[in-house]
C-alpha positions in Angstrom: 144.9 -27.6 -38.7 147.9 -29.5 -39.5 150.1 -30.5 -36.7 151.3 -32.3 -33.6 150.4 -32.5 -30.7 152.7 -33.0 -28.2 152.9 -33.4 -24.9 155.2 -34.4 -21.4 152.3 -35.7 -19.5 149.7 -37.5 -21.3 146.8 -36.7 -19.6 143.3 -38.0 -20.7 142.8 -34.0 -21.6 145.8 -34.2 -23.5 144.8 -37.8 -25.4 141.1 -36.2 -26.4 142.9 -33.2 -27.8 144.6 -35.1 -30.4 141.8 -36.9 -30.8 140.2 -33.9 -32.2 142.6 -32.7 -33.9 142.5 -36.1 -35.9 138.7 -36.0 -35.8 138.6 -32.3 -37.4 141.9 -33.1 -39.7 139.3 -36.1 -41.0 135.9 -35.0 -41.4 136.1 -30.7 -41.0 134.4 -31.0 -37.9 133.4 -32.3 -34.5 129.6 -32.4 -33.2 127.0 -34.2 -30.9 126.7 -38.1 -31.9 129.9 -37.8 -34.0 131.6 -40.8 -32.9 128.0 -42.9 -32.8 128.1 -46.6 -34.0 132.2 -46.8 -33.2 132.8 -50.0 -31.7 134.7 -49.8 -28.4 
């Protein structure tokens, strides 16, 4: 799913959406306890 995503607003909705997009670009996919063990 290469892309951008782009937005006017930038909402929190809008800032976990291309956070998925990188997450799924990354790894193929995005489940339960994906982000586990990432440091704030």
């Amino acid at each position: 799913m290469p892309g951008w995503h782009v937005s006017k607003s930038g909402t929190r909705f809008e800032a976990v959406q291309a956070l998925d997009m990188a997450v799924r670009a990354q790894f193929g996919h995005l489940s339960k306890d994906t982000a586990r063990g990432v440091a704030p």
